[in-house]
FIKOLZA-1660 file (N, C-alpha, C; in steps of 0.1 Angstrom, whole numbers, plus 5000, padded with zeros to 4 digits):
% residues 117
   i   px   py   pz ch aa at
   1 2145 8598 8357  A  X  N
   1 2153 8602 8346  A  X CA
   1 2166 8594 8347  A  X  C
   2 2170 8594 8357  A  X  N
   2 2183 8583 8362  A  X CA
   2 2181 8569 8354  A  X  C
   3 2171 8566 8355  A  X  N
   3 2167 8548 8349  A  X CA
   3 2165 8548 8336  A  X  C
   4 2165 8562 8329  A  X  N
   4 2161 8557 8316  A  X CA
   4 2178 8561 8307  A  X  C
   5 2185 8564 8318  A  X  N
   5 2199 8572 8313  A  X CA
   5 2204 8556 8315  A  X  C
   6 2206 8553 8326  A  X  N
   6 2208 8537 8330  A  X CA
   6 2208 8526 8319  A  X  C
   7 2195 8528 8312  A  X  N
   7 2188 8513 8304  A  X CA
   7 2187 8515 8292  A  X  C
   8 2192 8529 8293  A  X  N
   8 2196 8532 8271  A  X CA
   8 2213 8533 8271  A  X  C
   9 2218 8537 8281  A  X  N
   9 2237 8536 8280  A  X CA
   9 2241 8527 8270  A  X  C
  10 2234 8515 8276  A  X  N
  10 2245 8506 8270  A  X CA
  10 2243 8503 8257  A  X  C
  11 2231 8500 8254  A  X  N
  11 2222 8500 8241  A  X CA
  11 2227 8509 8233  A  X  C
  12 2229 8524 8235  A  X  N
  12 2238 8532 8227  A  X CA
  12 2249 8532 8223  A  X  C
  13 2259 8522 8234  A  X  N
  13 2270 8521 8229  A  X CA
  13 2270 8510 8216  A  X  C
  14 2261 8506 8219  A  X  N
  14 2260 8492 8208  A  X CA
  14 2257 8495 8195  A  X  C
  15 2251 8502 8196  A  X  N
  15 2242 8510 8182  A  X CA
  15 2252 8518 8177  A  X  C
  16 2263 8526 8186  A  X  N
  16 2265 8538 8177  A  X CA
  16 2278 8528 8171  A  X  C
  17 2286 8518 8178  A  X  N
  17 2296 8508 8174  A  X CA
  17 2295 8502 8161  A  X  C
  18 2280 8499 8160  A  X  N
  18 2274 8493 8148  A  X CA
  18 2271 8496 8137  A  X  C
  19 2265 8514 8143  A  X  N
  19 2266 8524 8126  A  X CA
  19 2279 8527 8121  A  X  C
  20 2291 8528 8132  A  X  N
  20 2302 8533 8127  A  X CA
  20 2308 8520 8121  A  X  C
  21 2305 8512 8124  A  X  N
  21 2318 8500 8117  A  X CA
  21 2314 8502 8107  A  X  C
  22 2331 8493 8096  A  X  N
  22 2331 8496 8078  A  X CA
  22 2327 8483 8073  A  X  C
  23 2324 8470 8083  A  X  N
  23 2324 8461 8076  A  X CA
  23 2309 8462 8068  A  X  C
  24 2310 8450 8061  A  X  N
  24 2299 8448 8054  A  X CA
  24 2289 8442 8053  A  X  C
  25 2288 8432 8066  A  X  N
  25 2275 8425 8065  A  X CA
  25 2273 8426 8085  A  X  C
  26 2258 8425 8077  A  X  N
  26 2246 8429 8096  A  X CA
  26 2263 8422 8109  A  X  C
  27 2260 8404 8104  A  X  N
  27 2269 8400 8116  A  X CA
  27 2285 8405 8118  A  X  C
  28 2292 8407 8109  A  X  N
  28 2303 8413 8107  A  X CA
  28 2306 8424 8118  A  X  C
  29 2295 8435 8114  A  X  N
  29 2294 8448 8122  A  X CA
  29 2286 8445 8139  A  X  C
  30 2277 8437 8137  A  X  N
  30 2277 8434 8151  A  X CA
  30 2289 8428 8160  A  X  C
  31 2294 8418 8152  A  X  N
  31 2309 8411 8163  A  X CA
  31 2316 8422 8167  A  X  C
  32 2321 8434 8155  A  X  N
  32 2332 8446 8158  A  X CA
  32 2326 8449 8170  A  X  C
  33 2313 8455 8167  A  X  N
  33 2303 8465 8180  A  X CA
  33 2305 8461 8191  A  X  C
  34 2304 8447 8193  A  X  N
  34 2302 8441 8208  A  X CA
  34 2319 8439 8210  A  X  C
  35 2335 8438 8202  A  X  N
  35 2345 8433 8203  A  X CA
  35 2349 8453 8209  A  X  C
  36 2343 8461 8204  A  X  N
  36 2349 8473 8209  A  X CA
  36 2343 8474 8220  A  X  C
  37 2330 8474 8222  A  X  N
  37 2319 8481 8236  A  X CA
  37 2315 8467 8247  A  X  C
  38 2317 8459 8247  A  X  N
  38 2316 8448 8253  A  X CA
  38 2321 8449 8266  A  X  C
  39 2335 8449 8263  A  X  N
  39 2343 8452 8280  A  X CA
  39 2340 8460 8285  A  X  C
  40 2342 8474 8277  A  X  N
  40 2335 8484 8286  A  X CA
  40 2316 8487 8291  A  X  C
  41 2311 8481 8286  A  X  N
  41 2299 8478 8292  A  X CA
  41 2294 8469 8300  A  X  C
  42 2309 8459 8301  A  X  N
  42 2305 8449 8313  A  X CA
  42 2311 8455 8326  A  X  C
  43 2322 8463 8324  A  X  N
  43 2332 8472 8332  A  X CA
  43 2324 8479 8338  A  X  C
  44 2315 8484 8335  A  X  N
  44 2303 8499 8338  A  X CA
  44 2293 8494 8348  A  X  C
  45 2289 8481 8342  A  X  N
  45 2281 8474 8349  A  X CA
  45 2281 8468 8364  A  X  C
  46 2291 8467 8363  A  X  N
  46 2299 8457 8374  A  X CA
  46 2302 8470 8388  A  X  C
  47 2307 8479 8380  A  X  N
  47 2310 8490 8391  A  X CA
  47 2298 8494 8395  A  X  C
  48 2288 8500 8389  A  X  N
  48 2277 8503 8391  A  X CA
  48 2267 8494 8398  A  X  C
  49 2265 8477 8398  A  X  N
  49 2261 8469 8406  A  X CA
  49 2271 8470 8419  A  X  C
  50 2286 8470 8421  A  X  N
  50 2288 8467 8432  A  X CA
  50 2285 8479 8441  A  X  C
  51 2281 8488 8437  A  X  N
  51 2279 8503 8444  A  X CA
  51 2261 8499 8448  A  X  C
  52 2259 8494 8440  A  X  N
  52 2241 8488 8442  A  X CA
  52 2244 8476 8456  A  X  C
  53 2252 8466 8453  A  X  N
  53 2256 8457 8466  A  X CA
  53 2258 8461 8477  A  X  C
  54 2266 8475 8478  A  X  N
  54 2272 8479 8488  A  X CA
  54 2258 8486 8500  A  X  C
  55 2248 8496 8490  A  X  N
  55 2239 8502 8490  A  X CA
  55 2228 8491 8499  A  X  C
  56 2229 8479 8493  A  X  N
  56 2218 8470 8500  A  X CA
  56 2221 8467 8514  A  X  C
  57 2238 8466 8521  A  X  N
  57 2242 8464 8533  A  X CA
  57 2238 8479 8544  A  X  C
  58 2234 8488 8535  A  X  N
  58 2228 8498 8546  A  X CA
  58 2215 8495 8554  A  X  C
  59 2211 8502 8564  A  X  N
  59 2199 8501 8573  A  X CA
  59 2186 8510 8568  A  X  C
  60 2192 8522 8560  A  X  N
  60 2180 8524 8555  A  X CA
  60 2170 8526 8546  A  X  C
  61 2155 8525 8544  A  X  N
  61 2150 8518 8534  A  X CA
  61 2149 8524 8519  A  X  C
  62 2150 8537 8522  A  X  N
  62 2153 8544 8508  A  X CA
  62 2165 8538 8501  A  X  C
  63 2175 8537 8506  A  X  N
  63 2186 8530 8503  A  X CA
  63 2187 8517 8499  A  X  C
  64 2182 8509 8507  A  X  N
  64 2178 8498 8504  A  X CA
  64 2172 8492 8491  A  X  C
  65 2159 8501 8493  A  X  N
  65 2151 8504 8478  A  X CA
  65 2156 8511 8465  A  X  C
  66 2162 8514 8466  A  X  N
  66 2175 8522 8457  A  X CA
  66 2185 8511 8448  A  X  C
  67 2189 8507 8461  A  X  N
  67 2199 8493 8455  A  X CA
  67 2192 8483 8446  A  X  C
  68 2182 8481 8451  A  X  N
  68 2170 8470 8442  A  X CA
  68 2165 8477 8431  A  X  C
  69 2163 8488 8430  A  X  N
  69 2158 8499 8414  A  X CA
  69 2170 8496 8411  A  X  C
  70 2183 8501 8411  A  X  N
  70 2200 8503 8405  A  X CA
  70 2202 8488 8400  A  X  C
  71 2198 8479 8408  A  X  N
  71 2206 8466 8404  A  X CA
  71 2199 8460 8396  A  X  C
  72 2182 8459 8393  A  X  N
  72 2176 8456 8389  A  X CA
  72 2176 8462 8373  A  X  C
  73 2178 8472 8372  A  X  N
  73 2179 8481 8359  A  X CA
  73 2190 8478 8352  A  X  C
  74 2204 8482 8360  A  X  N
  74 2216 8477 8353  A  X CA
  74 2214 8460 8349  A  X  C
  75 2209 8452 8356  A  X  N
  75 2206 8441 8354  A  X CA
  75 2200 8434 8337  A  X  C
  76 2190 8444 8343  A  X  N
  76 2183 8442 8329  A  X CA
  76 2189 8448 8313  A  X  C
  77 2196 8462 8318  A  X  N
  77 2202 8470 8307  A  X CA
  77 2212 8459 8301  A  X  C
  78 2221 8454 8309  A  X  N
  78 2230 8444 8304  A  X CA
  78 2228 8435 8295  A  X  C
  79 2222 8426 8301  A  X  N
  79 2211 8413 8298  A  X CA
  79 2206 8420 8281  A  X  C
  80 2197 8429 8280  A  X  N
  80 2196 8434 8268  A  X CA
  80 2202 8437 8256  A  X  C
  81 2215 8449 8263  A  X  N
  81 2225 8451 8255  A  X CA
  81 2237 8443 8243  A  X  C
  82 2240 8431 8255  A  X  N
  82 2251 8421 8253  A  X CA
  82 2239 8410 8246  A  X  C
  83 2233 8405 8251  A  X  N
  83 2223 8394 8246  A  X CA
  83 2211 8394 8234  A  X  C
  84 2205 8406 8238  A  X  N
  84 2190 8405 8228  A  X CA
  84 2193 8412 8218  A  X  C
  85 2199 8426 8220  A  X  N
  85 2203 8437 8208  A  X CA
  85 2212 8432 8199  A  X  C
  86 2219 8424 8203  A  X  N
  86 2228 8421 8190  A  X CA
  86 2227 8409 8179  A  X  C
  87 2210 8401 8189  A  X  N
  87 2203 8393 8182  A  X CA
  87 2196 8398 8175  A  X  C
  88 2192 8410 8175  A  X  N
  88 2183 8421 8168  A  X CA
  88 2189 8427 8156  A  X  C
  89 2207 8428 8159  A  X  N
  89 2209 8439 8149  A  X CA
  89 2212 8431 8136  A  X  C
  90 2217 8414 8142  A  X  N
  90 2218 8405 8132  A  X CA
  90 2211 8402 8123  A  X  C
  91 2196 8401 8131  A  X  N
  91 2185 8398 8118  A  X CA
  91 2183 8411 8113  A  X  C
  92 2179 8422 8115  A  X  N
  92 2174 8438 8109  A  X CA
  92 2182 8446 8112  A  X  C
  93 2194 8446 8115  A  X  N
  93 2201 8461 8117  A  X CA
  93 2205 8470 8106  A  X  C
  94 2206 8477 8106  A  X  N
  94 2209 8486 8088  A  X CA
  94 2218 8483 8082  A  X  C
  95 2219 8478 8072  A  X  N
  95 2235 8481 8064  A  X CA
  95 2232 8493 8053  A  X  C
  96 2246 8494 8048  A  X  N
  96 2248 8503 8036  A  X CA
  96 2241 8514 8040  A  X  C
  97 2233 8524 8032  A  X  N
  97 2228 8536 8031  A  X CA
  97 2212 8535 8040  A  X  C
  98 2210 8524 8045  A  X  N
  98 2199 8524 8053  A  X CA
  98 2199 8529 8064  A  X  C
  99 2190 8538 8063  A  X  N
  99 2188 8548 8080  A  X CA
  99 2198 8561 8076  A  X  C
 100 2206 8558 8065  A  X  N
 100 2214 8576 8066  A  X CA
 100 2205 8580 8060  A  X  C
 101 2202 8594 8068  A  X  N
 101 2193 8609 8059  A  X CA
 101 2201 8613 8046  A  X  C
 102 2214 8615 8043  A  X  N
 102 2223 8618 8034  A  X CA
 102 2220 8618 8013  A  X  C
 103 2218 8601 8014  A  X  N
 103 2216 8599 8000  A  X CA
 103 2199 8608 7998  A  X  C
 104 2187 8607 8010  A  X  N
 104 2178 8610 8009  A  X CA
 104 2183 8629 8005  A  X  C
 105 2187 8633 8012  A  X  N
 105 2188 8649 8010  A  X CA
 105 2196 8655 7997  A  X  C
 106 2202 8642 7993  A  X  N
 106 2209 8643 7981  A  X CA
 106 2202 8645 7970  A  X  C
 107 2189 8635 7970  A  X  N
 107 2178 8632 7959  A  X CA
 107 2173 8646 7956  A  X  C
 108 2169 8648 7970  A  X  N
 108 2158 8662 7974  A  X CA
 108 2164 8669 7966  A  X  C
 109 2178 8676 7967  A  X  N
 109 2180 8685 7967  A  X CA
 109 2185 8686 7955  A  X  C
 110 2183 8673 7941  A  X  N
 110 2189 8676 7931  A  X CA
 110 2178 8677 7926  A  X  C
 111 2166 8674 7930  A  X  N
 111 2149 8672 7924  A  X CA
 111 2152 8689 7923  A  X  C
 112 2151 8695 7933  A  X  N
 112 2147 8711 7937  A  X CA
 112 2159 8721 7923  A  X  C
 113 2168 8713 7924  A  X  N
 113 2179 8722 7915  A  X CA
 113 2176 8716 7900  A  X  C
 114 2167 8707 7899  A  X  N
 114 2164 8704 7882  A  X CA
 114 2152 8712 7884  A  X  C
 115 2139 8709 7892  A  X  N
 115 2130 8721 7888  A  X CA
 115 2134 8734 7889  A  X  C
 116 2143 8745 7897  A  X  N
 116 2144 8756 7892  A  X CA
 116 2155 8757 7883  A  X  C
 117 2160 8749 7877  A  X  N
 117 2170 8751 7866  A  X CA
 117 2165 8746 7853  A  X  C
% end
């Protein structure tokens, strides 16, 4: 459960950076996303690996093997976050009304108020 809190963190911070921004186009809102969450996910990273470094100078093997899961995951979470996801949000990430439920429940709910009215 630890690893999968680990390897979606950062990715979430990227995503939610990206729905919130006001700009207007896919790359626009990805630069904001990564200019607000960037530091602090390389910040996160770095503490979290050097606690994984520290982990590997112990004698025992649970620990050991611990440090190599921790560093390996943050590793990757990074790598993902900063690198591939924001190559991803560029080409398909949502703009405008895409992905909000909102305009959809609007529709609904004016269909439902013309049929019983």
């Amino acid at each position: 459960v630890i690893l999968i809190g680990f390897s979606v963190d950062y990715a979430i911070h990227i995503c939610h950076a990206y729905v919130e921004s006001k700009q207007p186009t896919r790359q626009q809102k990805t630069q904001e996303s990564l200019k607000r969450m960037a530091i602090s996910i390389f910040g996160g990273s770095l503490t979290t690996l050097g606690v994984g470094l520290i982990l590997f100078a112990t004698t025992g093997i649970f620990f050991n093997k611990f440090a190599l899961v921790i560093t390996t995951t943050i590793l990757f979470a990074v790598v993902w976050s900063l690198v591939f996801l924001p190559a991803l949000l560029v080409a398909a990430g949502p703009v405008g009304d895409v992905g909000d439920l909102r305009p959809i429940w609007r529709k609904l709910k004016a269909k439902m108020m013309k049929k019983s009215g």
